[in-house]
C-alpha positions in Angstrom: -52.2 -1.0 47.1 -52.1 -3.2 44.2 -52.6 -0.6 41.8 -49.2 2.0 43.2 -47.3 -1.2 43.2 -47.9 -1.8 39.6 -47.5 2.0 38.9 -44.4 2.3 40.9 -43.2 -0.6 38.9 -44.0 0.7 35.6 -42.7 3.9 36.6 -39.1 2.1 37.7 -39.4 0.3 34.8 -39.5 3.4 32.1 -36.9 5.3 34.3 -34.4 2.3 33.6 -35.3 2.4 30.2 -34.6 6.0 29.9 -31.3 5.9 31.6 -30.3 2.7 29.8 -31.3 4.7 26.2 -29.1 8.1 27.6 -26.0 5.8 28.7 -26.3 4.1 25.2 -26.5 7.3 23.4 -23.8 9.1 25.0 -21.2 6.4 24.1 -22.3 6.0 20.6 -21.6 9.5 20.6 -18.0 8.8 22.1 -17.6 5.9 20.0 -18.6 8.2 16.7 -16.3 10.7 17.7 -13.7 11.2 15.3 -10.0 10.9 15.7 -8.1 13.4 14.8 -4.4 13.5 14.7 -1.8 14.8 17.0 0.1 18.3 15.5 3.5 18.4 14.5 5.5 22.0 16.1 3.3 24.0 13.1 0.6 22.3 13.6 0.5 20.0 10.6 -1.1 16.6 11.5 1.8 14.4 12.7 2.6 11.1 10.2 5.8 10.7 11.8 7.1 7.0 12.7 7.8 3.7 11.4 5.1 2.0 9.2 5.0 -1.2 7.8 2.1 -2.4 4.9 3.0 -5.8 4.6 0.2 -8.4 4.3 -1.3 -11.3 2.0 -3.9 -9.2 0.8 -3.0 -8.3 -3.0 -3.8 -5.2 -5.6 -6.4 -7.5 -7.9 -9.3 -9.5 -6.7 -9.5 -13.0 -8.3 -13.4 -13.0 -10.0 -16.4 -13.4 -8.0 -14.5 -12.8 -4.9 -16.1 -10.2 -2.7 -14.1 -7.5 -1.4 -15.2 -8.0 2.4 -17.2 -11.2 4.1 -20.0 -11.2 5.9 -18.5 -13.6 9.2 -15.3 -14.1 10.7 -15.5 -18.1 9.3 -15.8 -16.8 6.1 -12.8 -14.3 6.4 -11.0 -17.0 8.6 -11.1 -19.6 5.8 -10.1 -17.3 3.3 -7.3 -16.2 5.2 -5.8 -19.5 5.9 -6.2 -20.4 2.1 -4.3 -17.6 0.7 -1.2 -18.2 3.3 -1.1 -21.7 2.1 -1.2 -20.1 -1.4 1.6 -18.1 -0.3 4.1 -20.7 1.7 3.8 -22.7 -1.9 4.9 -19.8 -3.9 7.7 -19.1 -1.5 8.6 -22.8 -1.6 8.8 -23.1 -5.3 12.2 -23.7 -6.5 14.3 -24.6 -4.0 11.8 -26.8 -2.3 12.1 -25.4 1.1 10.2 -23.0 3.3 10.9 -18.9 4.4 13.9 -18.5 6.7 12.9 -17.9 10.7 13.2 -13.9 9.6 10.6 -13.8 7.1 7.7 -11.6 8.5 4.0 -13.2 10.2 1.6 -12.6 7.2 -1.6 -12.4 7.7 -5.0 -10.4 5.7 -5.1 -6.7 5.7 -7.9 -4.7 7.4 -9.6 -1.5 7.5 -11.9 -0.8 9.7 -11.8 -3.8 11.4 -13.0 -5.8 8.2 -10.4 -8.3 6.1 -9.9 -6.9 3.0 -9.3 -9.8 -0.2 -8.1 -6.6 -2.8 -6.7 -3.0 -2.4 -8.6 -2.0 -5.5 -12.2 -0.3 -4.2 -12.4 1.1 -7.9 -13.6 -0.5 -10.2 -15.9 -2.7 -8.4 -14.9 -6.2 -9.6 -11.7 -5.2 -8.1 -9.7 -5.3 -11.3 -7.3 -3.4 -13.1 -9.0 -1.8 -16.1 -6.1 -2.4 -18.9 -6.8 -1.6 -22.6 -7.2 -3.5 -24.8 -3.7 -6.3 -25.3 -2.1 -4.4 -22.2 -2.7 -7.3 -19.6 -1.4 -9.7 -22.0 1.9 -7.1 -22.6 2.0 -7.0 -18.4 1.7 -10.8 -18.5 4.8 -11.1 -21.1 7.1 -8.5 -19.3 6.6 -10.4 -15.6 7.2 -14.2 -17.1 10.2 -12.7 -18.4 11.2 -11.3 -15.2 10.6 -14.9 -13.9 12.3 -16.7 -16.2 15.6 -14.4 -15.6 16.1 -13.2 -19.0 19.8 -11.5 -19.2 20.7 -10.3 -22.4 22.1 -7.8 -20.0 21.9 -5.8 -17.5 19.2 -3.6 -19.2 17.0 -6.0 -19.8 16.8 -6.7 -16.2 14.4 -5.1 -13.9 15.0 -1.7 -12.4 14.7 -4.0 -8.8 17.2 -6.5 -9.9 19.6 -3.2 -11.3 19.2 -2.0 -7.8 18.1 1.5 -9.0 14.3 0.9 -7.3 12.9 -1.4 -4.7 11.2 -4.2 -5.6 7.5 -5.8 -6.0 6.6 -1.7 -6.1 7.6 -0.8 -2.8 9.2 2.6 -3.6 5.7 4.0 -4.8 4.0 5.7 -6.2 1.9 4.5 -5.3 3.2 2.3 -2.3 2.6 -1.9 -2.9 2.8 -4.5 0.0 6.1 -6.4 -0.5 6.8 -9.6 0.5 9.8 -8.2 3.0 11.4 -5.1 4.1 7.5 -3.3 4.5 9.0 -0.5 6.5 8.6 2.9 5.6 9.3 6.0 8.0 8.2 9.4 7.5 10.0 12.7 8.3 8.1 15.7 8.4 9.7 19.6 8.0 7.1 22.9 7.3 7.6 22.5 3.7 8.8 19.1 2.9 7.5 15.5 3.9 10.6 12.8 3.2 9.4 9.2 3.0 12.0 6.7 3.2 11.2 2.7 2.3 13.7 0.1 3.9 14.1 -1.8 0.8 16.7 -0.1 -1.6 16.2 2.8 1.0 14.6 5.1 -1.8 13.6 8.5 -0.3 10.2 10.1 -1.5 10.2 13.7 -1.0 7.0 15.4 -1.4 7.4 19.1 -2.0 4.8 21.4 0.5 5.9 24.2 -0.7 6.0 27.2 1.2 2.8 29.9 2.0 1.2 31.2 -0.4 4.4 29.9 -3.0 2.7 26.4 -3.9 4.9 24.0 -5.6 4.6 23.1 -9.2 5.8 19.9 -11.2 8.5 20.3 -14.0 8.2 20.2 -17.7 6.6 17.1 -19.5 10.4 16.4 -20.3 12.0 16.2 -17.1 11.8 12.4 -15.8 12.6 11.4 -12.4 12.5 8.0 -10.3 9.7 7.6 -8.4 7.9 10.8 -10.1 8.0 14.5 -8.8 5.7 14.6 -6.1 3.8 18.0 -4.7 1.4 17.8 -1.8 -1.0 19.8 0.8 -3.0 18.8 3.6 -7.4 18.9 3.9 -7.9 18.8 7.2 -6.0 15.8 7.9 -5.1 14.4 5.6 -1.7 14.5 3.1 -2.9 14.7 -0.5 -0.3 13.9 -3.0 -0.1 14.8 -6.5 2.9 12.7 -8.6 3.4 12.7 -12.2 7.1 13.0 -14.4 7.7 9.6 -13.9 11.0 8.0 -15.2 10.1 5.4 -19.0 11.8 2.5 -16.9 9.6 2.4 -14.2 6.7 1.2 -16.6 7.4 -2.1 -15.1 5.3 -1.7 -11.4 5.6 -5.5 -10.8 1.9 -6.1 -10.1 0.9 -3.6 -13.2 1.7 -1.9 -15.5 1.9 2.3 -15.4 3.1 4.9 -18.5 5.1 7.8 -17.5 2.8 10.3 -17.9 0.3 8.9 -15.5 -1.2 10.9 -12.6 -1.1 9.4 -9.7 -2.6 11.3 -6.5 -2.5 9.8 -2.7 -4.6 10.4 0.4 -2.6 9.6 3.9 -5.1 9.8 6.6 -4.3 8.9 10.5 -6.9 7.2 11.3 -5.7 6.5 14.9 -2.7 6.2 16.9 -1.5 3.1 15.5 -2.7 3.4 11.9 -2.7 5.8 8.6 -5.4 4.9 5.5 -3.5 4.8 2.4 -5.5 5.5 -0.4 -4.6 6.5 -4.0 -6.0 7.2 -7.6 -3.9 6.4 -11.0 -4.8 8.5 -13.7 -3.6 6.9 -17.0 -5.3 6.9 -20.1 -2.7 5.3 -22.5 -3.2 2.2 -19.7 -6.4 1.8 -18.4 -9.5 2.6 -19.8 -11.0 4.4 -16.6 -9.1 5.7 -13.4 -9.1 2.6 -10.5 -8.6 3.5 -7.0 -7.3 1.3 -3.9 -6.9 1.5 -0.2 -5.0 -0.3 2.7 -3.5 0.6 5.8 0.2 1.3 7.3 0.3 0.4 10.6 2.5 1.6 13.3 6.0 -0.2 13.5 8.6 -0.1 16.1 11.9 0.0 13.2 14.5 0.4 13.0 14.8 0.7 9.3 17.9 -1.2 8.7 20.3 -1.3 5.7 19.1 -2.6 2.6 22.4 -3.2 0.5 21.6 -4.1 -2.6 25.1 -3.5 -4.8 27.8 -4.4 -2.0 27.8 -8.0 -2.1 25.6 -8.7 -3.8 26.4 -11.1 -7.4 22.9 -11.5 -7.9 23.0 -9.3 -11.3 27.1 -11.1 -12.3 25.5 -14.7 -12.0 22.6 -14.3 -14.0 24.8 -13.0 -16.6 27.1 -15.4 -16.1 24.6 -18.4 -16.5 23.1 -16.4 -19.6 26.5 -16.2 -21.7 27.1 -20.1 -20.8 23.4 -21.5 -21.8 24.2 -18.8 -25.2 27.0 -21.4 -25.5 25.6 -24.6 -25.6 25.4 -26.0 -28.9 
């Protein structure tokens, strides 16, 4: 008797196991299924919506930072320090804090991990400037900062209105510190992408079957770049070169006109599309560098961004120019 108990129990015990082992291996299997995204009328994968890519993370990685922590202290703590580092910067100047509409920040993440750069490429996470071209990227932003008007042209494209600022317009798309909000608008053969601040429209050229798209001559210049794409499987690959001499500017680097820049937008899931993108520029950077982050689903609307009506942002620093120019 003793003996069938032990062997019924033994028997009970591996049939358990067995089941246990099944269950767990049919939802990794659910778990590792992958998401694919919904179909647009002709069966395109569907970007459409509001997406928003604001967050503290930034484009460079400060040295011997990682790119992702091992616990959630670790991430924790260095989330908390960079949004001090952030209220402080906002702070500066008028010694007082963001207004009640100023956007929750908080670190970006991709697959569930907090991310401290958007370079992946190199590996330290830096930008890989020739030789004397950080130094030229430092000059150009202090004078940005330090409001040089000798007129209007010597301001930034952002402050001339004629792009958005801190390299929201793309390409390639930058997090900026308000007005994140991007919507897409997708047609067979066009995609339009449309950035709430300084509402710039991106259209990316499909082109139709079997007629692909091709960029213009090396001569023809355009804001924001020509931009041709097609879809692998799903996910939007854009190609953009042609880009306009003023944008060289990109407010957290620097970029020549006849770089290549080529972008991935993957949907990921319902809620989220990985943005990831390649610059190509060898009068810049010694090697190509590559970054990620993610758009996340937003509920808009995208409102009005008027930058000229009203707005004597460009007149007073003019102003204050000519009358320091005329002190003795």
């Amino acid at each position: 008797m003793g003996t069938f108990t032990t062997r019924h129990r033994l028997r009970a015990a591996l049939t358990g196991l067995v089941a246990a082992l099944i269950c767990a291996g049919l939802a990794a299997g659910v778990q590792a299924r992958p998401y694919h995204a919904p179909r647009t009328a002709v069966g395109q994968p569907d970007l459409q919506g509001f997406w928003t890519n604001v967050s503290l993370t930034r484009l460079e990685r400060d040295p011997d930072t990682p790119l992702t922590f091992a616990t959630r202290a670790e991430e924790a703590a260095f989330e908390q320090r960079s949004a001090q580092a952030r209220a402080r910067a906002e702070a500066d100047g008028l010694g007082q804090g963001v207004s009640e509409w100023h956007p929750a920040f908080t670190m970006a993440r991709i697959a569930g991990r907090l991310r401290t750069s958007f370079i992946v490429s190199p590996a330290d996470g830096r930008l890989p400037y020739r030789p004397g071209l950080r130094d030229r990227y430092k000059a150009i932003d202090a004078a940005a900062l330090l409001q040089t008007a000798a007129g209007p042209e010597a301001r930034t494209p952002g402050d001339r209105c004629l792009m958005g600022g801190f390299a929201s317009s793309g390409p390639p798309y930058l997090n900026p510190a308000v007005a994140g909000v991007k919507q897409i608008v997708q047609t067979p053969t066009e995609i339009a992408i449309l950035t709430e601040m300084n509402h710039d429209v991106r259209i990316v050229r499909l082109g139709a079957k079997g007629s692909p798209p091709r960029h213009p001559p090396a001569g023809v210049r355009v804001w924001m770049g020509d931009s041709i794409g097609h879809w692998q499987g799903d996910t939007l690959v854009v190609e953009t070169t042609n880009f306009h001499p003023q944008e060289q500017f990109r407010a957290m680097f620097l970029m020549s006109p006849d770089a290549r820049v080529t972008e991935r937008f993957t949907r990921v899931g319902p809620t989220e599309i990985l943005y990831a993108w390649e610059i190509d520029d060898p009068a810049t950077f010694t090697t190509p560098w590559r970054a990620e982050m993610p758009f996340h689903a937003d509920t808009g609307p995208i409102y009005e961004f008027a930058c000229h009506e009203g707005n004597y942002g460009m007149t007073d620093m003019l102003a204050a120019a000519r009358r320091q120019d005329a002190r003795p």
